[in-house]
C-alpha positions as a printed NumPy array, in Angstrom:
array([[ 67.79 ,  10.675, -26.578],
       [ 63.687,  10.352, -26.354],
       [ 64.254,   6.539, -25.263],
       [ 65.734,   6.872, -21.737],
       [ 63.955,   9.675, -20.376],
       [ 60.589,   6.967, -21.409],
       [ 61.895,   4.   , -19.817],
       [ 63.395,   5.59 , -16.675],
       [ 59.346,   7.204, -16.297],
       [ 58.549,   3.895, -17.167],
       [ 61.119,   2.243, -14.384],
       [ 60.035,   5.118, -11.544],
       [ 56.11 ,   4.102, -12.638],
       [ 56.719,   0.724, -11.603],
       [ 58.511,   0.857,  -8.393],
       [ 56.022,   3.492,  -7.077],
       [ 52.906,   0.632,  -7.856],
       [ 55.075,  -2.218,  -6.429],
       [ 56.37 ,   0.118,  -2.814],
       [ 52.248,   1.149,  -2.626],
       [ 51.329,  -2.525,  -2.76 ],
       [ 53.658,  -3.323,  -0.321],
       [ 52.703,  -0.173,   1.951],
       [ 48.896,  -1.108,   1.379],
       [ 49.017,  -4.785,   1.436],
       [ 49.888,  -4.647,   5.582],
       [ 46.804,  -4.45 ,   7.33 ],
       [ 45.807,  -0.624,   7.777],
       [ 45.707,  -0.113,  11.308],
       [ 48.966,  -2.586,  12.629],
       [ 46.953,  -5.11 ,  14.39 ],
       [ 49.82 ,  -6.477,  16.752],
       [ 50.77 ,  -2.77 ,  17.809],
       [ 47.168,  -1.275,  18.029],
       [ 47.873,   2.049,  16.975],
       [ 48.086,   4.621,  13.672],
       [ 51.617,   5.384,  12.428],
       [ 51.218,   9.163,  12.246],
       [ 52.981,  12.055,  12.958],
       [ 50.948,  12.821,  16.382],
       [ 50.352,   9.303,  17.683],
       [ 46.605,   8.196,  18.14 ],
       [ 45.587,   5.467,  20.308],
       [ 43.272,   2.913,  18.026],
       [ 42.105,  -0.157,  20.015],
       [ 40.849,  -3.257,  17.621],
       [ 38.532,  -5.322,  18.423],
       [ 36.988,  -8.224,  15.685],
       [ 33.507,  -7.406,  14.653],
       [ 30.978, -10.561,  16.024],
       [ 27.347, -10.562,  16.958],
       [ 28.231, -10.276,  20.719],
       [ 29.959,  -7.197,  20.54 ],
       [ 27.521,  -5.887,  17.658],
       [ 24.399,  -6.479,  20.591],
       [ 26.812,  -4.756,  23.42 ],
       [ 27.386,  -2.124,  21.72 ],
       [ 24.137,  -1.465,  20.634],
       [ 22.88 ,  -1.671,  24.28 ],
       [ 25.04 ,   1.346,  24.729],
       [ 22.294,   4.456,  24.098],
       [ 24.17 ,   7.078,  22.287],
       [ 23.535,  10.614,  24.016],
       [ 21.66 ,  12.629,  21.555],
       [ 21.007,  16.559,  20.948],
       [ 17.378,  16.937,  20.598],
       [ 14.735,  19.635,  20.145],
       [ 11.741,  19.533,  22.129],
       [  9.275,  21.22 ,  19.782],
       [  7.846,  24.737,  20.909],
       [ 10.306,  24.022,  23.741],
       [ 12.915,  26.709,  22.776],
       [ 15.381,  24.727,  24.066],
       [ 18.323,  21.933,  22.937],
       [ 19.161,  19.292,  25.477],
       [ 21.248,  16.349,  25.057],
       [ 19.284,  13.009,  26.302],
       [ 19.492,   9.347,  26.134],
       [ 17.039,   7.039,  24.23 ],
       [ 16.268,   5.466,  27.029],
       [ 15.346,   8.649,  28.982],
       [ 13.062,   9.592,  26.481],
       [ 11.43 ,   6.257,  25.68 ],
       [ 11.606,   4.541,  29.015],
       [  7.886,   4.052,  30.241],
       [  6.228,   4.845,  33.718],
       [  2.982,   3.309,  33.458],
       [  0.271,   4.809,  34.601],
       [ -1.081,   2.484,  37.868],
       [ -4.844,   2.197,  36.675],
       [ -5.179,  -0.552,  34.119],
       [ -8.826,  -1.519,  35.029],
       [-11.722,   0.846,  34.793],
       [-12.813,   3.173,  36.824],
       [-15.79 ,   3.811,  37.77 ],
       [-17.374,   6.983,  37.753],
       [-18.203,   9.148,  40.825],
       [-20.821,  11.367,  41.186],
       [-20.02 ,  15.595,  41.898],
       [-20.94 ,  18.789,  41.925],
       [-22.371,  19.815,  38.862],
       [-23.643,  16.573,  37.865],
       [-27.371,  16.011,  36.626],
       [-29.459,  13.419,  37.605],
       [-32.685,  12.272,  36.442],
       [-35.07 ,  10.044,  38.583],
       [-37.983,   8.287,  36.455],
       [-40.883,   6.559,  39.156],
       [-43.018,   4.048,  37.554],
       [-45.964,   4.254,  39.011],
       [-49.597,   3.237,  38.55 ],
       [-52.672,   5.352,  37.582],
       [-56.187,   4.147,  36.343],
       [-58.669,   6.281,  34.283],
       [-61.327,   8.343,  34.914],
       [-63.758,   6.701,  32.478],
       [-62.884,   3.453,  32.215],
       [-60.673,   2.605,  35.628],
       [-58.343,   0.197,  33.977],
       [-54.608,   0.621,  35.616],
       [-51.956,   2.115,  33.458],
       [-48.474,   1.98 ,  33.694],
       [-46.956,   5.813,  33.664],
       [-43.377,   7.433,  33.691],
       [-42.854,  10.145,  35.829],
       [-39.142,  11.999,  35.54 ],
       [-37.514,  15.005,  37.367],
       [-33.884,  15.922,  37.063],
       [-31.977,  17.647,  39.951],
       [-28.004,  19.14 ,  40.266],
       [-25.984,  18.39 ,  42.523],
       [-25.399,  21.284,  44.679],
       [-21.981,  22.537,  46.027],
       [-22.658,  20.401,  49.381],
       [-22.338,  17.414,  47.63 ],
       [-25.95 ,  16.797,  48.057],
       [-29.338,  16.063,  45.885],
       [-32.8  ,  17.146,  45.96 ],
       [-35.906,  15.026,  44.594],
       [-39.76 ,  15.974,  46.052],
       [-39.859,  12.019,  46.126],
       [-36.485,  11.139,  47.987],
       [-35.891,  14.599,  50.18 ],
       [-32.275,  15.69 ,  50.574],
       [-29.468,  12.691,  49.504],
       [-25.886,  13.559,  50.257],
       [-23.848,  11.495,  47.09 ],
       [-20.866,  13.207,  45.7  ],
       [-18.53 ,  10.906,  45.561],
       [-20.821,   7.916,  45.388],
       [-20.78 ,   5.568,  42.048],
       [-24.029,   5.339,  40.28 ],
       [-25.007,   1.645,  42.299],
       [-24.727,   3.105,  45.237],
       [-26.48 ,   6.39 ,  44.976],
       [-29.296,   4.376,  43.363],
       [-28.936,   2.353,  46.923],
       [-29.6  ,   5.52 ,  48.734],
       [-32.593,   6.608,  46.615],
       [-34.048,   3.389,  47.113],
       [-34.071,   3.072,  50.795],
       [-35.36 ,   7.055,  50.692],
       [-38.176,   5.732,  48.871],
       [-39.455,   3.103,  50.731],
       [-38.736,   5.296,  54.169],
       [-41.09 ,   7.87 ,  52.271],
       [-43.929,   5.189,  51.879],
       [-43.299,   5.43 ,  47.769],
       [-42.934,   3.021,  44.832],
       [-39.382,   1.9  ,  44.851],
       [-39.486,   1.434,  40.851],
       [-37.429,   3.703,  39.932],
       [-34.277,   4.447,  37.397],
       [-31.547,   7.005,  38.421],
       [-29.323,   7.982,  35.85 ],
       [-26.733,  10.875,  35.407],
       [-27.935,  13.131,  32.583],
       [-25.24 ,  15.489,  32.7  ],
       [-21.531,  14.934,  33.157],
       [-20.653,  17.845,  34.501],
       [-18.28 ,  17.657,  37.231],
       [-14.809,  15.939,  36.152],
       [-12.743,  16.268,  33.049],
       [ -9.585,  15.45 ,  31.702],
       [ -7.366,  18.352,  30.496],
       [ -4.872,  17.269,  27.406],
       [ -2.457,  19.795,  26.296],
       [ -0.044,  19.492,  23.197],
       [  2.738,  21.404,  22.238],
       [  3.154,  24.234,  19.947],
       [  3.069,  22.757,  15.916],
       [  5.895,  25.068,  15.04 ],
       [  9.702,  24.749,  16.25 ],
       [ 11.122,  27.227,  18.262],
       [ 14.545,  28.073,  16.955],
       [ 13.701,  24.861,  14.948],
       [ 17.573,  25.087,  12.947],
       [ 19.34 ,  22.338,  13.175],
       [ 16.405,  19.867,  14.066],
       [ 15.503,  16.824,  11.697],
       [ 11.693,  16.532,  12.516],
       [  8.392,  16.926,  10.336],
       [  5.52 ,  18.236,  12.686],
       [  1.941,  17.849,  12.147],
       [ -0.405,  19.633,  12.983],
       [ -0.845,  18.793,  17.242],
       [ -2.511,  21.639,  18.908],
       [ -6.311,  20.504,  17.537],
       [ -6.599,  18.245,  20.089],
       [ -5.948,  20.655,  23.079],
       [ -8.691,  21.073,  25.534],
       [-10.887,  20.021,  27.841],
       [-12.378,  16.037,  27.563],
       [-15.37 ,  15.311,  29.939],
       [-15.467,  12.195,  31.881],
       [-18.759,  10.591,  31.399],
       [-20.127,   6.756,  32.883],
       [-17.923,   5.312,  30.352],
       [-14.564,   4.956,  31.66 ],
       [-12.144,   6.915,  29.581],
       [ -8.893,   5.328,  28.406],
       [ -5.62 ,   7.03 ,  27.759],
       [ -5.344,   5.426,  23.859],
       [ -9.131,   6.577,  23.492],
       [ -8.72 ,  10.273,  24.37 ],
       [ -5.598,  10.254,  22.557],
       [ -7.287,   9.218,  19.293],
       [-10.692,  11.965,  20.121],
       [ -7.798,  14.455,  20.317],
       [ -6.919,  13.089,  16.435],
       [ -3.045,  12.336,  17.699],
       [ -1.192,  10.665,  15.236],
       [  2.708,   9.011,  15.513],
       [  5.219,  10.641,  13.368],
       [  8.324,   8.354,  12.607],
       [ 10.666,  11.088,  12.628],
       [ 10.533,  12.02 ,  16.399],
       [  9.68 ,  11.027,  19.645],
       [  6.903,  11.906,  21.111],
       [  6.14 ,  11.416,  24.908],
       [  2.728,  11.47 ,  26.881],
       [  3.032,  12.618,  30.619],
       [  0.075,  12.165,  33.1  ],
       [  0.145,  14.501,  36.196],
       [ -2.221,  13.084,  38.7  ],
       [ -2.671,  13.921,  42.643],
       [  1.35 ,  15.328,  42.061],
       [  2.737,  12.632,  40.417],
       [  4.083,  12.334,  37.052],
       [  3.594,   8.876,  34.334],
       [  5.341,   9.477,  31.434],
       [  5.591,   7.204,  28.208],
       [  6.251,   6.961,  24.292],
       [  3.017,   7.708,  22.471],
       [  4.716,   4.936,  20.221],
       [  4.045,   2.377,  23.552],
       [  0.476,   3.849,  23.86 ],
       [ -0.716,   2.83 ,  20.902],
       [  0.917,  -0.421,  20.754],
       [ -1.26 ,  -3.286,  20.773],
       [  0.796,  -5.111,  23.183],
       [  0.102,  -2.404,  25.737],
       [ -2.797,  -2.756,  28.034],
       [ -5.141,   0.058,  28.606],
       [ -4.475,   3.054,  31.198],
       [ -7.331,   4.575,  32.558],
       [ -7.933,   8.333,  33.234],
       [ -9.714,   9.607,  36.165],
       [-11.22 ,  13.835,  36.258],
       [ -8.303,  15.767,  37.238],
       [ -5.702,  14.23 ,  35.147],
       [ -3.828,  16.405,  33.434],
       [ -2.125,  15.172,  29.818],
       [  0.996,  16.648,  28.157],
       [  2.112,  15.518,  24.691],
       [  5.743,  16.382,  23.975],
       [  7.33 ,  16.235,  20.827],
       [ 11.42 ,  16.223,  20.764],
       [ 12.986,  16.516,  16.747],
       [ 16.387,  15.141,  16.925],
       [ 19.329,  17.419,  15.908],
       [ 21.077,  16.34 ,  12.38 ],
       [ 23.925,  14.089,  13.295],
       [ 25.772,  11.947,  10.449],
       [ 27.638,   9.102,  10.609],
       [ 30.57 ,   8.861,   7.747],
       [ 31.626,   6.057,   5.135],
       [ 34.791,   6.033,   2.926],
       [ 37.565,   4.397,   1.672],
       [ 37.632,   1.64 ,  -0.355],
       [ 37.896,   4.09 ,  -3.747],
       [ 34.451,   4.915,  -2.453],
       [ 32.609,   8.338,  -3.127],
       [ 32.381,   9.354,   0.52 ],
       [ 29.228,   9.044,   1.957],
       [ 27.494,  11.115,   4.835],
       [ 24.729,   9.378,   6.351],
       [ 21.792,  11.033,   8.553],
       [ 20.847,   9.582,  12.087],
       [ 17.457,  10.451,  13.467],
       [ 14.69 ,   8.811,  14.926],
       [ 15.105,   5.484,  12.292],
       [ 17.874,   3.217,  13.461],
       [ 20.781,   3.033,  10.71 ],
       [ 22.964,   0.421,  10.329],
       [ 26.703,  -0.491,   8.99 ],
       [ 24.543,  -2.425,   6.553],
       [ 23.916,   0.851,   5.062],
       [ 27.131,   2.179,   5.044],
       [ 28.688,  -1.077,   2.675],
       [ 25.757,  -2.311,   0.857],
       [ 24.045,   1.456,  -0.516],
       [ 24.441,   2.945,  -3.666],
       [ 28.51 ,   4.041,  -4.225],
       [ 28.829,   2.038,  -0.312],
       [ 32.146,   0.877,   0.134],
       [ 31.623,  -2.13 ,  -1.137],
       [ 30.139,  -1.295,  -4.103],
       [ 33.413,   0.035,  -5.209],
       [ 35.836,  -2.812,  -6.833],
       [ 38.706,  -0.896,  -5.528],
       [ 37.231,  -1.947,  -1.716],
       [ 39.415,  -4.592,   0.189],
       [ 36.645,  -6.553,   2.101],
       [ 38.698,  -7.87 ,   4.799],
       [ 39.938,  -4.875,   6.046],
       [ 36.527,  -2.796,   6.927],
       [ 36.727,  -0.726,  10.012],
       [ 34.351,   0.878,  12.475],
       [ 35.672,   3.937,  13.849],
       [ 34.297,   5.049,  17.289],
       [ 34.893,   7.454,  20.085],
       [ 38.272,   9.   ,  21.004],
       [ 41.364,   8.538,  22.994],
       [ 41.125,   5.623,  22.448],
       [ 39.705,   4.928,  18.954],
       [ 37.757,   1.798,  18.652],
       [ 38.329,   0.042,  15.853],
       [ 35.886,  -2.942,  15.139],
       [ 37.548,  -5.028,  12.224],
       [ 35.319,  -7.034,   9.869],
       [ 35.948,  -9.49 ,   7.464],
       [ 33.339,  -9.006,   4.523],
       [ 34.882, -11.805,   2.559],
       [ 33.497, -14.428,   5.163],
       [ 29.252, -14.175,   4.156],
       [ 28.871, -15.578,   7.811],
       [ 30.302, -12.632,   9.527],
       [ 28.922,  -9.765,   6.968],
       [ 25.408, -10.835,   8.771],
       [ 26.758,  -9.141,  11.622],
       [ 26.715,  -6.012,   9.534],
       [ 22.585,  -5.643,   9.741],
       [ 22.494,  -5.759,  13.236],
       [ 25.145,  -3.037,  14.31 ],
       [ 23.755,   0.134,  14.446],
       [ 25.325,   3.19 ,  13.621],
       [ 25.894,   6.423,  16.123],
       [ 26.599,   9.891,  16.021],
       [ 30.403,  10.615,  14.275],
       [ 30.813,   7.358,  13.68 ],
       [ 33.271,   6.102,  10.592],
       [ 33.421,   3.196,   8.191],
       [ 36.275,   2.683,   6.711],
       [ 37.752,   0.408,   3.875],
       [ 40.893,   0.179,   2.916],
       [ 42.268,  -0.148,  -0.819],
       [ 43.411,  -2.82 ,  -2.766],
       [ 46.728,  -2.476,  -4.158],
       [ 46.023,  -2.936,  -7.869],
       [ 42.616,  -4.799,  -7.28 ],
       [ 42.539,  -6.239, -11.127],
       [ 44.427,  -6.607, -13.909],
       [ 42.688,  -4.506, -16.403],
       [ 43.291,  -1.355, -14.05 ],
       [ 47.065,  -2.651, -14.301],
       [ 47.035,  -2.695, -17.765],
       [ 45.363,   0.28 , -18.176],
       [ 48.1  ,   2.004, -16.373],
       [ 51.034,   0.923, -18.084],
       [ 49.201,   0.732, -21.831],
       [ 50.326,   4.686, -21.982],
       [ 53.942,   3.981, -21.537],
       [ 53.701,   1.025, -23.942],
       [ 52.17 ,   3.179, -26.301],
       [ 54.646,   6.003, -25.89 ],
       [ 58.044,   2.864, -26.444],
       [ 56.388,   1.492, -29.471],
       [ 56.104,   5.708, -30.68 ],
       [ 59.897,   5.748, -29.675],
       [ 60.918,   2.081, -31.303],
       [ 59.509,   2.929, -34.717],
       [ 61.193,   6.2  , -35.318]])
């Protein structure tokens, strides 16, 4: 009486392994029909996984949802709108013009001799004079010089031909002793999110280096102000610089203005510098299958991979119960694409470390059938227990 009820478990057991291996052993998404056998029928498109379609679809930029920081506002962008550089046009130096407000000193070397002993001496005479708001200078020795707008050579120039019209020494030095007249204004945004939920971005502190930077003799690079102003690159956003100068607008990643490769961009008074900083929003990307714990992976500003997704701790791979040949990239809708990869072939798993991973994406593995014997075993080792029970009574 015990006996059938055991084998016919037994029986049903083994004819539900051998129709799931059959069901499972056909390739998961039917490759010569394209498409999901579902109740509501979804469009899948396959496509095989190689390193040409790995770099075209990584030349796709994924839209993202970003933050700008003390912006207040989301926005979905591109990469490439964010990180796509408009140079500023001044890559040599430039040099500095005299204005209004400037000082300048004037030191005459001139000859005097003693009253006791008449030997010549060598003296120093200086006076200092601002540059009024005509544009214009005053020294007893030179009389009225008109050079705003002048570079240092040539207002020296001027000073010297006053000089020797005036009947005077032309040894002279004429320096500017007070840059006063042009600046650079640099402006950063707020350090603290606003309405920061939802954004994936660790802010420093930025707002130390807003202000006022003079422009002196020395020309003043963009990369040099940007360091005064103690600006640092944070690897979890994007942060862009934007020049305003004489209405136009040069924007750039502060990542590309502190690249070596990049040449130097030079700032003339009136420029006005912006530093924007955009968090990016939390998307995920998703990996399962395979007998795999499901994984949920973050995207933000570091580039992840399908690497990730099959090689990580409790990956897809990592799980015996993983059929390598059938490993799927789910992406976008109506249709799905499905990119197909092989993992048992080592030369295409390479391709795995160059696709990167978007928004919603899913990697999928399918499931071996019974993927060893010991699993096998340890299935049916109940029922053989329970027959041997049943034979001995």
């Amino acid at each position: 009486m015990r006996v059938l009820p055991a084998l016919v478990v037994l029986g049903m057991f083994i004819a539900g392994c051998a129709q799931v291996s059959q069901v499972v052993d056909e390739p998961v998404f039917g490759a010569a029909e394209g498409k999901i056998e579902d109740a509501s029928p979804v469009e899948v498109e396959i496509t095989p996984l190689t390193n040409s379609v790995a770099a075209t679809l990584n030349a796709r930029e994924a839209r993202r949802r970003v933050l700008q920081v003390g912006g207040g506002r989301a926005a979905e962008v591109t990469a490439a709108t964010l990180l796509s550089v408009t140079p500023l046009p001044t890559l040599d130096p430039i040099p500095y013009r005299i204005g209004v407000g400037d000082t300048l000193s004037l030191a005459r070397f001139i000859t005097a001799r003693g009253f006791t002993d008449d030997i010549a001496r060598e003296q120093v005479v200086t006076s200092s004079s601002k540059v009024s708001a005509d544009g214009s200078i005053l020294f007893i020795e030179t009389g009225r010089i008109s050079i705003e707008g002048l570079t240092l050579a040539e207002a020296r120039e001027l000073a010297a031909n006053a000089l020797i019209r005036n009947g005077i020494d032309p040894r002279f030095q004429l320096e500017v002793s007070g840059f006063n007249s042009q600046s650079v204004a640099l402006i950063t945004e707020s350090a603290e999110p606003a309405g920061g939920a939802g954004v994936s971005v660790t802010v420093s502190e930025t707002t130390k280096g807003t202000g006022s930077y003079p422009i002196v003799e020395r020309p003043l690079s963009l990369r040099e102000l940007l360091v005064q102003a103690g600006l640092t690159l944070q690897s979890d956003s994007i942060q862009v610089v934007r020049v305003s100068r004489e209405g136009k607008v040069y924007a750039m990643p502060l990542a590309h203005v502190f690249d070596g490769a990049t040449p130097e961009y030079y700032l003339t008074g009136g420029d006005l510098v912006r530093i924007s900083t955009y968090g990016f929003a939390r998307d995920v990307a998703y990996a399962f299958g395979g007998g795999s714990q499901p994984l949920v992976m973050p995207i933000g500003a570091e580039r992840v991979h399908l690497a990730d997704a099959l090689f990580s701790e409790g990956g897809v791979l990592a799980s015996p119960a993983s059929r390598k040949r059938e490993i799927y990239l789910l992406r976008g809708r109506a249709p799905i694409r499905a990119y197909h990869l092989d993992a048992n072939d080592p030369a295409r798993v390479s391709v795995a470390t160059l696709l990167e991973l978007r928004p919603n994406d899913i990697v999928f593995a399918a499931t071996k059938p019974i993927y060893e014997a010991g699993t096998f075993l340890s299935l049916i080792n109940p029922f053989r227990a329970l027959l041997t029970g049943v034979t001995n009574q």
